[in-house]
N, C-alpha and C positions, 0 to 999 in steps of 0.2 A: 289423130285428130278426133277423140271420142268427145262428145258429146256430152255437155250437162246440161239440163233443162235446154233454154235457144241456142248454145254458143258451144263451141267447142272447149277443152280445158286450157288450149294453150292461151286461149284469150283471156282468159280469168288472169292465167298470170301476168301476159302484159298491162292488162287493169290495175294487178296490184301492183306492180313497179312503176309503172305509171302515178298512180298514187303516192306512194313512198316520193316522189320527185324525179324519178328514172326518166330520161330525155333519151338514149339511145336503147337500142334492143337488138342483142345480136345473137343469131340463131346459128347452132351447129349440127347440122343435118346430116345423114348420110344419101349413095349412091339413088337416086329415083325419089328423093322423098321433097319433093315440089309442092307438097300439101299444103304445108306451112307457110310458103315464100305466097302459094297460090291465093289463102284465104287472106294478108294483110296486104298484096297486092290490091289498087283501085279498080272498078270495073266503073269505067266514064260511061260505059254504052248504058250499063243497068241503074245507074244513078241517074242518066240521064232520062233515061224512062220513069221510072221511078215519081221522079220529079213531075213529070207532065202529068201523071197520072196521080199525085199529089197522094202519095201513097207514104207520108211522113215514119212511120210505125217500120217498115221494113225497108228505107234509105238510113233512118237512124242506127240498123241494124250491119249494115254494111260498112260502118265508120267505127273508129272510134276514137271518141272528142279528149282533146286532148292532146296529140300527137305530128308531130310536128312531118310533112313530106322528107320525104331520106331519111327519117330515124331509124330504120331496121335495116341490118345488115344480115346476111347470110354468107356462111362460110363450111364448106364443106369438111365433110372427117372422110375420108379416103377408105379407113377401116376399123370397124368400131371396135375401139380397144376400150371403152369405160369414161366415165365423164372426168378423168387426169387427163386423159389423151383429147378428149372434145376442148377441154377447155385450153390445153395447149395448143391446139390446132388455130384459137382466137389471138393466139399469144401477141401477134402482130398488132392489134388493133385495143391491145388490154396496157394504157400506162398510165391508168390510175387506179383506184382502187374499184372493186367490180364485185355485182352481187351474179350472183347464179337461182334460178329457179326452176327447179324440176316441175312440170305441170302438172303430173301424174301423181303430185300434191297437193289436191286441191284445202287451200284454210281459208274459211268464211269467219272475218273477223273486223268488228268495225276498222281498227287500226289494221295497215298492212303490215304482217309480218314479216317482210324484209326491211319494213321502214324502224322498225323496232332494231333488229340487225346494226341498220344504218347509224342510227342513233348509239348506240351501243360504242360503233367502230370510232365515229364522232368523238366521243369520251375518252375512251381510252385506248382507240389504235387496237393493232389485233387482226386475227382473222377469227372472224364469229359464226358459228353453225347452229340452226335450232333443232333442240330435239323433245322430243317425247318419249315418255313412258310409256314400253305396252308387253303385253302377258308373254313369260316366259314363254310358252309354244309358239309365240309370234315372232322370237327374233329370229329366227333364219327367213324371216322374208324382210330384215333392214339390214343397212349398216349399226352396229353395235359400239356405243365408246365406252372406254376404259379410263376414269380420271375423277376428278376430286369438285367438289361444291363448296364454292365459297358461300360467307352470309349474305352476300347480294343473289344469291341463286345462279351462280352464274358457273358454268363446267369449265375447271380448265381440263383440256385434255389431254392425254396420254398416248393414247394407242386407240386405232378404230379398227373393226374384224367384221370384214362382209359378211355378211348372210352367216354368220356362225350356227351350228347346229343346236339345239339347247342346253346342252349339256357343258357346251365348252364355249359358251358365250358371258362375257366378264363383265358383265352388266344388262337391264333390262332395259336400258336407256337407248335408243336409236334416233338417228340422222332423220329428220325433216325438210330435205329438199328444200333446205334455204342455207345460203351460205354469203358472206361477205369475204372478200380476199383480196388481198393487198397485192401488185402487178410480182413482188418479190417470191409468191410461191411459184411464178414462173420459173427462175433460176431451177428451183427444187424437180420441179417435172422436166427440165432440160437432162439431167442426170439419169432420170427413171430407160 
């Protein structure tokens, strides 16, 4: 639950799905980590103060507009095996097509970058992943893809290689914690 400027980061990212059009949000948590569930949980008692004491500025802080009661679901990972295994652990509750957002990617951008994604998958179907460009000594702290650039800019890809070291990383191109996925890569992690 770190902290940008007022909010924590994983709230940025329900902001931006939120935006994009996202009505549901489901979180895959591990053993004790009630942080999460803790801070989009209501608190009636301090709203309720709040209110009396017409303290607008920090009730507005405790919400966010938008959001429909029971749209966030929580589901536990038993043991953290990597976000294949988080997102299969959702598998039950995933039978449309579904965006993923790693928070500890924060992107300030007028348009939400998973609405971009959305839009994308819209078009032409697919599973869509964003990435960026960044310095050879930096890719062993991403995922790394391997694959080809159409004229619309768009990667299809090949082969992805975590944290590769730099020497044996097959491109400078890495994974941006935004991902669009069709319920079908499920079958695929059933196998893993």
């Amino acid at each position: 639950m770190l902290p940008v400027l007022d909010k924590p980061l994983i709230q940025y990212a329900v902001e931006e799905a939120r935006d994009a059009g996202i009505e549901r949000f489901i979180f895959v948590t591990g053993k004790g980590k009630t942080a999460i569930e803790n801070h989009f949980d209501r608190a009636f008692e301090c709203e309720h103060t709040l209110k009396q004491r017409g303290n607008q500025e920090a009730l507005a802080k405790l919400s966010i507009e938008g959001i429909a009661p029971g749209a966030f679901v929580f589901i536990r990972q038993p043991v953290p095996l990597g976000l294949g295994h988080a997102i299969w652990c959702a598998r039950h509750v995933l039978d449309e097509p579904f965006a993923v957002i790693l928070a500890d990617d924060l992107i300030v951008s007028k348009t939400p970058e998973i609405g971009l994604l959305m839009a994308k998958h819209r078009e032409k179907g697919g599973q869509w992943i964003s990435v960026q460009s960044v310095p050879q000594e930096d890719v062993e702290k991403y995922g790394i893809i391997q694959g080809t650039q159409d004229p619309e800019h768009d990667w299809h890809i090949r082969h992805l290689v975590e944290k590769p070291s730099p020497e044996h990383a097959p491109s400078q191109t890495a994974i941006l914690g935004r991902y669009i996925l069709d319920p079908g890569c499920l079958k695929r992690l059933d196998d893993l």
